[in-house]
N, C-alpha and C positions, 0 to 999 in steps of 0.2 A: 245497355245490356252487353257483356262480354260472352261471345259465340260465336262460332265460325261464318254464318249467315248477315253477319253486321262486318264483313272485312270484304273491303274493295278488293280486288286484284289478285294476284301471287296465286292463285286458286293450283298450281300445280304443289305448289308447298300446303296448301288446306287438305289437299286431296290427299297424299301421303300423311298429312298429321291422323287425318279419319282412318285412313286404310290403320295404321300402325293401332290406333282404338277399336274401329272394330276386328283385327285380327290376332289382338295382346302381344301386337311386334313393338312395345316398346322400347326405346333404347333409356339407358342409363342416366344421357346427358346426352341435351342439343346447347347449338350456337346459334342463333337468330341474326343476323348483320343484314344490316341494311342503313340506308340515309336516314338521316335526323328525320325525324316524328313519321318516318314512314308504317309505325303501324308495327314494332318489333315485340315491346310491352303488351299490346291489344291481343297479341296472335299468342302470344306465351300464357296469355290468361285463359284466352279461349283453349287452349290446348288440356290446360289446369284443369280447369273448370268442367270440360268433355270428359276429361281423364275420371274424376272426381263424382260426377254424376252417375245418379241411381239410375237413373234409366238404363244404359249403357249402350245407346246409341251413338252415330256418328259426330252429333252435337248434340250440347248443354240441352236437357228442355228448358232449363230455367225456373221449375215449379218446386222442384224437391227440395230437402231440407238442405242437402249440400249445396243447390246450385243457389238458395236464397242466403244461405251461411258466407259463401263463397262472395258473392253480390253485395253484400252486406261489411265486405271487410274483415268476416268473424271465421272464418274456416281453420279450424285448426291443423288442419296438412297440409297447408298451403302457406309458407313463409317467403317473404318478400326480401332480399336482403339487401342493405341499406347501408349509405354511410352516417356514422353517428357523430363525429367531432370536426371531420372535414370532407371536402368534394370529394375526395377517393377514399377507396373502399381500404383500410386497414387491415392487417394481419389480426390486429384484436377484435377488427368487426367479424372478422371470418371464424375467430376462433369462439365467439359468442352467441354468432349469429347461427353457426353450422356445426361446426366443431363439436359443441356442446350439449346441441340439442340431437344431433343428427341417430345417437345410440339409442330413440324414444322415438318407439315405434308409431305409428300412424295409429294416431285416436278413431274414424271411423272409417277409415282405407286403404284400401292394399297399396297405394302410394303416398308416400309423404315430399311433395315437392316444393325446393327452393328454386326463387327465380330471381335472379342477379340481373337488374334493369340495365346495369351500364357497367358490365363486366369489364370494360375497357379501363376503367377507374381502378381495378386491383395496382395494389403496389408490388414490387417483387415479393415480399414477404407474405404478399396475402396469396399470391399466385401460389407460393409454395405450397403454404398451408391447405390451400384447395387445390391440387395437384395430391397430397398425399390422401387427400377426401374421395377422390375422382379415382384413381388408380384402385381403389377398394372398396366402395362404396354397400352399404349393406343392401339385400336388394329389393326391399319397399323406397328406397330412396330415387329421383329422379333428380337433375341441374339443369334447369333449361336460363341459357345464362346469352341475353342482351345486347351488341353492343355495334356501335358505327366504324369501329376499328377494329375489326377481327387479330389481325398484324399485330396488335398490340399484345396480346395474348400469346404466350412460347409454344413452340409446336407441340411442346409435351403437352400440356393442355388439347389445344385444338386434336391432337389425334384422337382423344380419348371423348370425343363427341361428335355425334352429327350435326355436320353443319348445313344449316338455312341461309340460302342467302336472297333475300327481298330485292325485287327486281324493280326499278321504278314504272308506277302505274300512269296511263297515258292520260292526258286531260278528257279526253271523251267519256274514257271509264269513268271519272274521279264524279264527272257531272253526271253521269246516270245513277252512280251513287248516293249522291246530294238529293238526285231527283225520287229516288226510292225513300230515303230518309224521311224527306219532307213530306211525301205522300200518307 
């Protein structure tokens, strides 16, 4: 299940994703960075996913049509963006993926969001491309955008979103979480 009650740790950055849900203080565009498989993807879905849901609570229930759509792979305001030919992400991925689609409004939501798992894979051109997406962005649209290399990314970008930054979780946490799971 993707929701904030299934994420170990960082709970100052959950706590502010909720407050910004339930108060409609969304921002635009966030930056998620943090270490390899810490948990960046998981916390971006669960934010999706919060965002996206009928109840409009602080987290997903996970029972409504969006949050089973969503669960399912099938949500249509929810786009993943991806590289299609190679490891990094293309100007043509960008311009297909967002570019294109982005003028078409949210099928059942007042947000339509793209979420760039490994934003750090943008090539210059694709930076650009989403840079001139981000500086104007219509405003059902959200960027919650991925990556282990923030740095990689130009400042023009990074200004133009909030960034998360994933703090590493201590082994004590990590095993009381195991021990919740498996209960």
């Amino acid at each position: 299940m993707t929701d904030f009650r299934h994420i170990v740790g960082n709970k100052r950055i959950i706590k502010s994703m909720q407050s910004a849900v339930k108060n409609s203080m969304v921002s635009h565009a966030y930056i998620i960075s943090g270490g390899e498989g810490c948990g960046k993807k998981l916390l971006a879905s669960a934010f999706a996913k919060t965002l996206l849901c009928e109840s409009g609570g602080e987290d997903a229930c996970g029972e409504c049509v969006s949050c089973r759509t969503f669960e399912d792979g099938n949500n249509p305001d929810v786009k993943f963006v991806r590289p299609t030919k190679t490891k990094a992400l293309s100007v043509d991925d960008v311009r297909e993926q967002i570019v294109s689609d982005i003028s078409i409004k949210p099928y059942n939501h007042r947000h339509k969001i793209y979420i760039i798992p490994k934003a750090d894979t943008l090539t210059l051109q694709a930076q650009n491309a989403l840079l001139k997406t981000l500086e104007e962005p219509p405003e059902y649209v959200m960027f919650i955008l991925a990556t282990t290399e923030p740095q990689k990314l130009p400042a023009t970008i990074l200004s133009r979103c909030m960034r998360l930054d994933f703090r590493r979780v201590s082994e004590n946490l990590l095993k009381q979480g195991m021990r919740s799971i498996c209960e």
